[in-house]
C-alpha positions as CSV (number, residue, x, y, z in Angstrom):
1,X,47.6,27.8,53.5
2,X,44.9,26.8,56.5
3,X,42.3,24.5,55.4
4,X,39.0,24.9,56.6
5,X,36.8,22.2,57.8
6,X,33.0,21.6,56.1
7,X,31.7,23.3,59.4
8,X,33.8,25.9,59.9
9,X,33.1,27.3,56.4
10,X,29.5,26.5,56.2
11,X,29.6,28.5,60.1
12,X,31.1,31.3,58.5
13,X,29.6,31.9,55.4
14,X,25.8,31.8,57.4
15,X,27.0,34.2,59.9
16,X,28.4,36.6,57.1
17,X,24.8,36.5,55.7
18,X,22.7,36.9,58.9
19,X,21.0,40.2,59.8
20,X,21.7,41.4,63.1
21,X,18.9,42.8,65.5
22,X,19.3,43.8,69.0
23,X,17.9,42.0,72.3
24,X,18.2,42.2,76.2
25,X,20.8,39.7,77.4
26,X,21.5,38.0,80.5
27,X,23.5,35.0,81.9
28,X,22.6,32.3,84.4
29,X,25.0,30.8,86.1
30,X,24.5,27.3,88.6
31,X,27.7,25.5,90.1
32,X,27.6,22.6,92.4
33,X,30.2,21.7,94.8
34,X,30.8,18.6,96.8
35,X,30.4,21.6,99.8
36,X,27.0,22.4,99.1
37,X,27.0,25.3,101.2
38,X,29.3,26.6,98.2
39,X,26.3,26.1,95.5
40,X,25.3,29.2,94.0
41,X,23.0,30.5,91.5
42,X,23.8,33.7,89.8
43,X,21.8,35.8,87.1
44,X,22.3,39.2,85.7
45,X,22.4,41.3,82.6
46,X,25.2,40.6,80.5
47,X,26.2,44.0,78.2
48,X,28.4,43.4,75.2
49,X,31.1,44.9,77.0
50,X,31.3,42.4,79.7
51,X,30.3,39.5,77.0
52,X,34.2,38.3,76.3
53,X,34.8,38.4,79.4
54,X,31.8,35.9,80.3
55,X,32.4,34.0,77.8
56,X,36.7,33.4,79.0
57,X,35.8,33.4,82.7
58,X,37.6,36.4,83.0
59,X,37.0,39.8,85.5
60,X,34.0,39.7,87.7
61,X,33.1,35.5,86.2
62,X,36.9,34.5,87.1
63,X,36.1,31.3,89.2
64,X,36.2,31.4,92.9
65,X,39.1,29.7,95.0
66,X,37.7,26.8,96.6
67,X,38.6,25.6,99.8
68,X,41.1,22.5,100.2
69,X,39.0,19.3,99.4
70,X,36.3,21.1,97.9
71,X,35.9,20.2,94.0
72,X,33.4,21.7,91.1
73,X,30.7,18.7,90.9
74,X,28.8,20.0,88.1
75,X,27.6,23.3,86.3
76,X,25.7,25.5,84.1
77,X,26.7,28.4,81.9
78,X,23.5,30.1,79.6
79,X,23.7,33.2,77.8
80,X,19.8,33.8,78.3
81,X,17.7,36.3,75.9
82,X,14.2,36.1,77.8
83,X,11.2,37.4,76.5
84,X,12.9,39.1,72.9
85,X,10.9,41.5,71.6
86,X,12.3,42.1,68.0
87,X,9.5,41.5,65.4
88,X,12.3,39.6,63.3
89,X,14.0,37.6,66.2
90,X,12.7,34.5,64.7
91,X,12.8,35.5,60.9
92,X,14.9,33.3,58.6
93,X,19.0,34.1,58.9
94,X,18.4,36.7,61.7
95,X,20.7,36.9,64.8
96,X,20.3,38.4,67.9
97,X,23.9,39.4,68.7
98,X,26.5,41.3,66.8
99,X,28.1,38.6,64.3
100,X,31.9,39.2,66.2
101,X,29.9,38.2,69.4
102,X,28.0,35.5,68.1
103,X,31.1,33.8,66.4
104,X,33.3,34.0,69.9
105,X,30.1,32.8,71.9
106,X,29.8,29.8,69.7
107,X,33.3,28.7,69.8
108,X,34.3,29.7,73.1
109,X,31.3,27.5,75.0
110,X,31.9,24.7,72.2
111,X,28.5,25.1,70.7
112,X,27.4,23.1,67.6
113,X,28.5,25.4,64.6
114,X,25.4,24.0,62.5
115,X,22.9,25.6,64.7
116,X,22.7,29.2,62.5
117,X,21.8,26.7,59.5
118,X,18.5,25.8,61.6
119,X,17.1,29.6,61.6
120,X,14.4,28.7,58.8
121,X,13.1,25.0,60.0
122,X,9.5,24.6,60.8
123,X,7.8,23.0,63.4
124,X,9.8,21.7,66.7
125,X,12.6,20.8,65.7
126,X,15.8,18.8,67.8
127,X,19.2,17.9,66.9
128,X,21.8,16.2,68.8
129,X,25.4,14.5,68.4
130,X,28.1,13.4,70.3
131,X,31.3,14.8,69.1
132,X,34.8,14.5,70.0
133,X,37.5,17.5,69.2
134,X,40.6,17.5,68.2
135,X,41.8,17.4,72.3
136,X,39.9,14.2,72.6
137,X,37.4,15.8,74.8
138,X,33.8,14.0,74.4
139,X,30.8,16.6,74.1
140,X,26.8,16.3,73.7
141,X,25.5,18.5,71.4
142,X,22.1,19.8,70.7
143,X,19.4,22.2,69.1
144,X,16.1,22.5,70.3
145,X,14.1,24.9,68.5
146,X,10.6,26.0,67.5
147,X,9.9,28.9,65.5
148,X,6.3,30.2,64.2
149,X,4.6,32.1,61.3
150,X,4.3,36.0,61.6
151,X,1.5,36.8,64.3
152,X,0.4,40.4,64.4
153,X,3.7,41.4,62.6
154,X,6.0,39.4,64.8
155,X,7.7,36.2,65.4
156,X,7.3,33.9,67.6
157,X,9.3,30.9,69.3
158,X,12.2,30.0,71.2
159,X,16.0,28.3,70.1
160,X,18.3,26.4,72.9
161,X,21.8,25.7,71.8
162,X,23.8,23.1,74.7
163,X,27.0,21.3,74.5
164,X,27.6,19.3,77.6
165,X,31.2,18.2,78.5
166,X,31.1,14.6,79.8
167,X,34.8,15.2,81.6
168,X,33.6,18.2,83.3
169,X,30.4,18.1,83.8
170,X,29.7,21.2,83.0
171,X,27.0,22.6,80.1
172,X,27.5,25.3,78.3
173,X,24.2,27.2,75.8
174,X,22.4,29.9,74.0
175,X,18.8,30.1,75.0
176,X,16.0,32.8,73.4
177,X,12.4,32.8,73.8
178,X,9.5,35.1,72.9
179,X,6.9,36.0,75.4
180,X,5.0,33.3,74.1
181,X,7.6,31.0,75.2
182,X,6.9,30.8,78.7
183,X,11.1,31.2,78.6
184,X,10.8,32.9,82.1
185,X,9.3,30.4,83.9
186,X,11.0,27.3,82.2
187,X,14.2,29.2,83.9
188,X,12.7,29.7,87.0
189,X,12.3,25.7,87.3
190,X,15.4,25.2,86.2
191,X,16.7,27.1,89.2
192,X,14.4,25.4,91.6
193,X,15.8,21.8,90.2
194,X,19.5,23.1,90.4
195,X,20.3,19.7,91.6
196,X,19.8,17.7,89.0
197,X,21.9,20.3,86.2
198,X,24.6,17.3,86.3
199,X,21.9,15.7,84.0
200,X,22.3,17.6,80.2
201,X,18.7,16.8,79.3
202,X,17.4,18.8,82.3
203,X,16.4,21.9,80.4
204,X,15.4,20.4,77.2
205,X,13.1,18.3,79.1
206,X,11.5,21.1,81.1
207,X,11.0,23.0,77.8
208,X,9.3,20.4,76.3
209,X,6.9,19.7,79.3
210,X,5.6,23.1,79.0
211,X,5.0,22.3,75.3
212,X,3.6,19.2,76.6
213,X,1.3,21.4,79.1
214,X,-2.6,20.4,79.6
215,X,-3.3,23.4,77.1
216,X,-3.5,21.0,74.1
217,X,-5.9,18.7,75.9
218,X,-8.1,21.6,76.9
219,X,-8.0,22.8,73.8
220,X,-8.9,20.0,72.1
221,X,-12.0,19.5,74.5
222,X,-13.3,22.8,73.6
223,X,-13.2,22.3,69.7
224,X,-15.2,19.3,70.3
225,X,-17.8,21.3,72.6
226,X,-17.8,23.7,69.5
227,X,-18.4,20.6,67.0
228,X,-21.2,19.3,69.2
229,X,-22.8,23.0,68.8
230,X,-22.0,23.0,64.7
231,X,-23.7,19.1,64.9
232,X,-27.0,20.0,66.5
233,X,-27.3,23.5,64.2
234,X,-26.2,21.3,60.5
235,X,-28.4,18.0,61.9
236,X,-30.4,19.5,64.0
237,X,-30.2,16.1,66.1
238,X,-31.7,15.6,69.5
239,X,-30.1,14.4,72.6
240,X,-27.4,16.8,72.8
241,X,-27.4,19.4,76.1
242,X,-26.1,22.2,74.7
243,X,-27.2,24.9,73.0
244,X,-27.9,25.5,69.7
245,X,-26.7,28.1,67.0
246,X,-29.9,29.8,66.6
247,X,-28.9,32.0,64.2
248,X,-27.2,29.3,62.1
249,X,-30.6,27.8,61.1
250,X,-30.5,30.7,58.2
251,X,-27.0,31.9,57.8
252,X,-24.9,28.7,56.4
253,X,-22.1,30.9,55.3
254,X,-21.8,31.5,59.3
255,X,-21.6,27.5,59.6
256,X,-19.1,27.2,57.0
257,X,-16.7,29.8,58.9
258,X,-16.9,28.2,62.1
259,X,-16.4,24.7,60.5
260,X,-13.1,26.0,58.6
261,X,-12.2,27.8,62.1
262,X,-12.7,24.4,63.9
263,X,-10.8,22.1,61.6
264,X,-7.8,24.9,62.1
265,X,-8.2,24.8,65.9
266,X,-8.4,20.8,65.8
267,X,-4.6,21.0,63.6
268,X,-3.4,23.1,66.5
269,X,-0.1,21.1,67.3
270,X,0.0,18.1,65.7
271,X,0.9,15.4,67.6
272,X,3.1,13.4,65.6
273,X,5.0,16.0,65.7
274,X,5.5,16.0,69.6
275,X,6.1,11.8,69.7
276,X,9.3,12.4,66.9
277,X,10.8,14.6,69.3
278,X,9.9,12.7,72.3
279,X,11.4,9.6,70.3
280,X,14.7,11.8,70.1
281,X,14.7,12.8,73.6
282,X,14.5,9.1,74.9
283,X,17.2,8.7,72.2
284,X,19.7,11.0,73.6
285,X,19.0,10.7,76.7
286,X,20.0,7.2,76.9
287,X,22.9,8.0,75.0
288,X,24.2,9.9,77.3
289,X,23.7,8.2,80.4
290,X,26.1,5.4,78.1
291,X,28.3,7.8,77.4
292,X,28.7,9.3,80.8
293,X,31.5,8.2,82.7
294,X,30.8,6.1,85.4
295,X,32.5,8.2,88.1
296,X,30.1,10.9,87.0
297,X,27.0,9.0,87.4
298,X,25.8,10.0,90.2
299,X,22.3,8.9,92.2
300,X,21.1,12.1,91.4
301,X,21.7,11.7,88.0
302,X,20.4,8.1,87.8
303,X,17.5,8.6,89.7
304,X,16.6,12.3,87.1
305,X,17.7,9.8,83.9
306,X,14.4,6.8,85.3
307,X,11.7,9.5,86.0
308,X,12.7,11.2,82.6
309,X,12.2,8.1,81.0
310,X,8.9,7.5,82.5
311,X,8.2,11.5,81.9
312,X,8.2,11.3,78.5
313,X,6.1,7.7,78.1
314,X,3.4,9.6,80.0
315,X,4.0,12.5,77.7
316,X,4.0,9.7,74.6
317,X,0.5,8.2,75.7
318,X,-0.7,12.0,76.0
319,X,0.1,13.2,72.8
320,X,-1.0,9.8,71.3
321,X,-4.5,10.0,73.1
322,X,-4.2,14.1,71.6
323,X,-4.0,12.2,67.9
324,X,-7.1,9.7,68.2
325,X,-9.2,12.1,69.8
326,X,-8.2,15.2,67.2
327,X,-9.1,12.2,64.4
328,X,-12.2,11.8,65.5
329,X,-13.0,15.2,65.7
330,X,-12.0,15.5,62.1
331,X,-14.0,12.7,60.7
332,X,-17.1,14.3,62.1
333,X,-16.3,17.5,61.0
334,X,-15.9,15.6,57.1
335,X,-19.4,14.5,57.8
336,X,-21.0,18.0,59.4
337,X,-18.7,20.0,55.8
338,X,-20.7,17.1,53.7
339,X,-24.1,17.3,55.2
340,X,-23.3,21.2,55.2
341,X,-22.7,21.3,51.0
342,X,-25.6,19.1,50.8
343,X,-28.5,21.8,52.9
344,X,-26.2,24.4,50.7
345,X,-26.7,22.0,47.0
346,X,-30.2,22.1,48.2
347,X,-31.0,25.8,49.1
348,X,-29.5,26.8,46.0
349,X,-31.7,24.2,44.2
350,X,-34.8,25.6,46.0
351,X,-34.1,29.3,45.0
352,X,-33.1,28.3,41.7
353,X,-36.9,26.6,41.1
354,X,-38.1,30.1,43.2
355,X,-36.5,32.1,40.1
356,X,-37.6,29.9,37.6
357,X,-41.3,30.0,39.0
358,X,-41.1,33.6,39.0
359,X,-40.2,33.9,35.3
360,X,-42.9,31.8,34.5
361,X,-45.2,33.8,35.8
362,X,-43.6,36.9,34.7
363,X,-43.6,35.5,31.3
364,X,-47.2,34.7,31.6
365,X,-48.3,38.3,32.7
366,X,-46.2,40.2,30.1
367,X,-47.9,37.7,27.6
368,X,-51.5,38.4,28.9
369,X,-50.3,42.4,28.7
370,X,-49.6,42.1,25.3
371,X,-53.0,40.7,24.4
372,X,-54.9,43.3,26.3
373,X,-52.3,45.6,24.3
374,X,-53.7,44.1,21.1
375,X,-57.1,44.1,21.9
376,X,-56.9,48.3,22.6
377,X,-55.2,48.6,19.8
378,X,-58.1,46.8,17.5
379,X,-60.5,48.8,18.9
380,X,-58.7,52.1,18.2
381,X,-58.5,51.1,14.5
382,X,-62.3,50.4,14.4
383,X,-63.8,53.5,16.7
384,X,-61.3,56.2,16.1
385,X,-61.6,57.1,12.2
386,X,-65.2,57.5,12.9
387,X,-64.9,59.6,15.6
388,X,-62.4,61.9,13.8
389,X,-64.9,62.2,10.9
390,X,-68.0,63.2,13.6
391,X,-65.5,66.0,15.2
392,X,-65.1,67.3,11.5
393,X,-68.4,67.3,10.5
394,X,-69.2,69.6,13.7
395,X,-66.2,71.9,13.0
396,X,-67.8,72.6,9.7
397,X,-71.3,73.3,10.4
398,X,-70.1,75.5,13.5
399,X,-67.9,77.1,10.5
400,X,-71.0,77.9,8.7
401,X,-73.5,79.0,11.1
């Protein structure tokens, strides 16, 4: 009887409990020569029919002949799902290829087996290991994922799967992206910096400087031109050119829903979040350029590995600059929420006295009504048994005339 390893059965066992949906898929291609008039760049629809094939290098992706002296420098083999549209594509033990396909796609392009156990994580998330089969063959492994909450009944994200072969130089992956993504144009860099694929953390690191993109600065700029606004309606302070929330001067309960709303917007991304993986990247990436074998290392490579380096400090200093000034902004908005509850404490104190003055002097006009209703009633009992008697005595002398 076989035994299994820990991975293989753990591999297994998640792909029997997946749920399979459907997406588009594609593959991208990028080989580099030592003829670079032989490079070439090929993507194109891949249909489960034609995906074993792929996946062996078999039929129409059966490798070229290459002329005498010419040699495969580096390469690039994706199976691509851009832009999936599946409101579930992201969802907990989902995957987006039939399990058969899945299962030969991970083991035929030598991609970590513990990347299905990563479907439910939160946040960015990435993974890496170098690993050496049972062959002796040396491989760098990583997951680089980020998967979101439901938004508008639909998930959101995108998952890259590599294994680069340090013998070869070739890397082999799984990458899916929602619209949200920007998976199209990450790819469309990629292409355009073909030259530097010999490099494993080339995709991984333009991923991550779209995530890294001026968005969160901006962002962050226009939460504080919001809390400036909130400011001058809760403290009504001068000195501030902007203008103010007119209507806020009555409706608190508006003030208290843009606050919450701001604090939200001000959590959007949290930095220390982005310097982790930016620790992990510098991490790998200098475990690689160890590990790579020094015939491999070429200028290209050397010169990508420095500028990566210095890449991700600048990205570092960003995100930390993201984190002092998203602090600040939420120690003022602690001080607007407390002077907020405090013009709140006090309105309801006001109408509270309002009410109580009321029922005072509703109390004192039901009291002076019931005096007056006394006072009528006295003079019924005095006047009217008198003038009952009167009446009768005219009754009976009309009676007797």
């Amino acid at each position: 009887m076989d035994c299994e390893t820990t991975d293989s059965y753990a591999f297994k066992k998640a792909v029997a409990e997946c749920r399979e949906i459907s997406e588009k898929t594609s593959y991208l291609e990028i080989f580099s020569y030592s003829d670079s008039s032989l490079n070439s760049i090929e993507q194109h629809p891949l249909s489960m029919s034609e995906f074993d094939n792929f996946l062996h290098k078999k039929g129409p992706f059966e490798p070229a002949r290459l002329p005498d002296g010419v040699q495969l420098d580096v390469g690039l083999r994706l199976i691509l799902q851009v832009d999936a549209q599946h409101n579930d594509t992201f969802a907990p033990r989902c995957i987006s290829l039939p399990r058969e396909n899945y299962s030969a796609m991970v083991h035929a392009l030598h991609l970590p087996q513990m990347a299905i156990e990563t479907s439910s994580v939160v946040g960015p998330f990435f993974w890496s290991t170098v690993d050496r089969d049972d062959d002796g063959v040396t491989r760098l492994h990583m997951i680089f994922r980020k998967s979101d909450v439901f938004k508008k009944g639909r998930t959101r994200g995108w998952e890259l799967i590599l294994s680069h072969e340090f013998s070869t130089g070739i890397t082999t992956g799984f990458y899916k992206g929602t619209p949200s993504s920007s998976m199209s144009e990450s790819i469309q860099q990629l292409k355009a910096c073909s030259s530097e694929i010999g490099h494993a953390m080339l995709l991984p690191l333009i991923i991550f400087s779209r995530e890294s993109s001026s968005a969160s600065d901006i962002r962050q700029r226009d939460v504080r031109h919001w809390l400036q606004r909130l400011e001058r309606a809760i403290s009504t302070r001068d000195g501030i050119e902007v203008e103010a929330y007119d209507e806020y001067a009555i409706d608190l309960d508006a003030v208290n829903r843009d606050l919450v709303e701001c604090q939200a917007q001000v959590l959007w991304k949290r930095p220390a979040s982005y310097i982790a993986i930016i620790d992990s990247l510098e991490e790998v990436s200098r475990l690689f350029i160890q590990t790579l074998p020094e015939s491999r290392k070429s200028p290209v490579v050397e010169k990508f590995q420095m500028r990566m380096i210095a890449r991700l400090d600048l990205y570092r200093k960003r995100w930390a600059g993201i984190q002092m000034y998203a602090d600040t902004s939420m120690q003022r908005l602690e001080i607007q929420r407390s002077a907020l509850y405090t013009m709140m404490s006090q309105k309801e104190s006001r109408l509270n006295l309002e009410i109580a003055s009321d029922s005072k002097k509703l109390a004192h006009a039901t009291k002076r009504e019931s005096k007056s209703m006394k006072g009528i009633s006295l003079l019924g009992t005095i006047f009217l048994p008198g003038t009952f008697l009167a009446v009768g005595n005219m009754l009976e002398l009309l009676i007797l005339l």
